[in-house]
C-alpha positions as CSV (number, residue, x, y, z in Angstrom):
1,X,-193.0,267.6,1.4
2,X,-192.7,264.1,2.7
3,X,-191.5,263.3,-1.0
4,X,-188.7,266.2,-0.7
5,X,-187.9,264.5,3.0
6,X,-187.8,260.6,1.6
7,X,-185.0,261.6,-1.2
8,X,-183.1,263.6,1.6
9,X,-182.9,260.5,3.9
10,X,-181.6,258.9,0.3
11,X,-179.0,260.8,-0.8
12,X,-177.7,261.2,3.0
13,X,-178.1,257.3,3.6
14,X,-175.7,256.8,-0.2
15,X,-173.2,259.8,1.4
16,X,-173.2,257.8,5.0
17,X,-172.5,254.3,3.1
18,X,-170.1,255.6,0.3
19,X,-168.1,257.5,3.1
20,X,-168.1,254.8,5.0
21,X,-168.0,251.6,3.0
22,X,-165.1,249.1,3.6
23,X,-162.1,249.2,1.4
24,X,-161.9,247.3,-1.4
25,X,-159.6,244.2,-1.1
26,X,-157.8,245.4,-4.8
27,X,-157.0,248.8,-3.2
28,X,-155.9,247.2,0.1
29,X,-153.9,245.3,-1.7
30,X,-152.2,248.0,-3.3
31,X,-151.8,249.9,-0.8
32,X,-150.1,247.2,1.5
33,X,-147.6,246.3,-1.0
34,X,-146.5,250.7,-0.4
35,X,-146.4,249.5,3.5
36,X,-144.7,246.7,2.9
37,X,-142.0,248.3,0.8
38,X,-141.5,251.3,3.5
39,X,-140.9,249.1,6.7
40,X,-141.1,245.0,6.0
41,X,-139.0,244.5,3.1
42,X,-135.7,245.4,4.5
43,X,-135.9,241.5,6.5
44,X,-138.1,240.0,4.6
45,X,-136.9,241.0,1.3
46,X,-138.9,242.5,-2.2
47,X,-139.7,238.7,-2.8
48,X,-140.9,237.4,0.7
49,X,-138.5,235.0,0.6
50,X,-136.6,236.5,3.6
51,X,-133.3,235.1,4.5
52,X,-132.8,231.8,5.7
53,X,-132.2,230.8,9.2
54,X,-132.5,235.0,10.3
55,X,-135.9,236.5,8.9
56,X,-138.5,233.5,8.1
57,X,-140.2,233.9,4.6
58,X,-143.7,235.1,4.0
59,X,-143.9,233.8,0.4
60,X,-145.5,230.0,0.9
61,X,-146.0,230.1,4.4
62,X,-147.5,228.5,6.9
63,X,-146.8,230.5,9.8
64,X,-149.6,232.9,8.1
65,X,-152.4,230.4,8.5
66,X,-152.8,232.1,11.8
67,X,-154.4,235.4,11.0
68,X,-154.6,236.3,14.5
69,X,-150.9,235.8,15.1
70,X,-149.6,237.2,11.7
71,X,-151.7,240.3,12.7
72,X,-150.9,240.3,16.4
73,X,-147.2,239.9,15.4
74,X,-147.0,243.0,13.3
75,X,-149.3,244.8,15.2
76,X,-147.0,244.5,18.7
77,X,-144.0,243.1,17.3
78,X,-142.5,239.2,17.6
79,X,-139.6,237.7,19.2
80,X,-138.7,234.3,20.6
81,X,-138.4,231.1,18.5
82,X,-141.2,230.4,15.8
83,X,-141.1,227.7,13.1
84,X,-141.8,228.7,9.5
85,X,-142.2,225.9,7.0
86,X,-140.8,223.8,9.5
87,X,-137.3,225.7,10.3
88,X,-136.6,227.1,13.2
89,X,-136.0,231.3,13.6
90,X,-135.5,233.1,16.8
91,X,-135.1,237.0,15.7
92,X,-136.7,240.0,17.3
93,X,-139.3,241.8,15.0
94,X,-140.4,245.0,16.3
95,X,-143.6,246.7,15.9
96,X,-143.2,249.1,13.0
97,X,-146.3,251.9,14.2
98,X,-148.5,250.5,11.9
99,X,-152.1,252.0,12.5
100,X,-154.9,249.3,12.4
101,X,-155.9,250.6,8.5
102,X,-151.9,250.1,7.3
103,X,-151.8,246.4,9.2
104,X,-155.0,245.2,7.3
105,X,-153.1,246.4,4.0
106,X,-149.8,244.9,4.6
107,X,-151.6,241.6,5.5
108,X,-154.1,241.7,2.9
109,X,-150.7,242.4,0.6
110,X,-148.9,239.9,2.0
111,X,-151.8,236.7,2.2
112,X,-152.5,237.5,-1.8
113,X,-148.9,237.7,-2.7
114,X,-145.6,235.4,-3.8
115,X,-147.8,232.2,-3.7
116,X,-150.2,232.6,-0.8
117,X,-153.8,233.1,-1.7
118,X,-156.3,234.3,0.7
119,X,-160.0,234.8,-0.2
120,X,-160.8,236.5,3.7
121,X,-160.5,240.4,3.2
122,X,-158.4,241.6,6.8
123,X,-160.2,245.1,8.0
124,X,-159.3,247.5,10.3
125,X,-161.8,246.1,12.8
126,X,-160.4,242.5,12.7
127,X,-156.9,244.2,13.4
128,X,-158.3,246.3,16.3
129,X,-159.9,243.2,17.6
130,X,-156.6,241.9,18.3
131,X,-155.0,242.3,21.2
């Protein structure tokens, strides 16, 4: 009997962690770059290159060693002046209605794409700790 209970307590601790295991960052990735196609590439374009002197670029950038700001500005939106790889830009970005799992996979996307490199995986509780 207490054999029978042991490999219950198993298999239901493997369900618990399989359901509930973090997303891997290849899958995140994946599905950010959907995100991003649906609602940031209109501004910043298929490339991340954006336009210059309206919508700053996310390919190369610096503004994105801030992980808390690059999340807090998609999260609730961005306006005012910023510098990007030293220009200045002073547009309005709106908050798209992201949910906290979509924002960690447009940012995961977006640090691991068009030059920038990021070996920190961005979960839904690092987005939901931002405020």
């Amino acid at each position: 009997m207490k054999l029978f209970v042991i490999i219950y307590l198993l298999i239901a601790l493997n369900i618990f962690y399989n359901l509930f295991e973090k997303k891997p960052l290849e899958e995140s990735i994946v599905d950010g770059k959907e995100i991003y196609n649906d609602f940031c590439s209109q501004c910043h374009l298929s490339d991340g290159n954006g336009v210059k002197g309206v919508y700053p670029p996310l390919a190369n950038s610096d503004f994105l060693l801030d992980i808390n700001k690059t999340i807090h500005s998609i999260k609730y939106g961005l306006k005012g002046p910023i510098i990007v790889n030293g220009e200045k830009y002073n547009s309005i970005m709106i908050s798209q209605g992201l949910d906290d799992e979509e924002i960690s996979d447009v940012v995961n996307y977006i640090l691991n794409s068009w030059g920038n490199t990021s070996e920190k995986i961005i979960t839904e509780e690092i987005v939901s700790s931002i405020n």
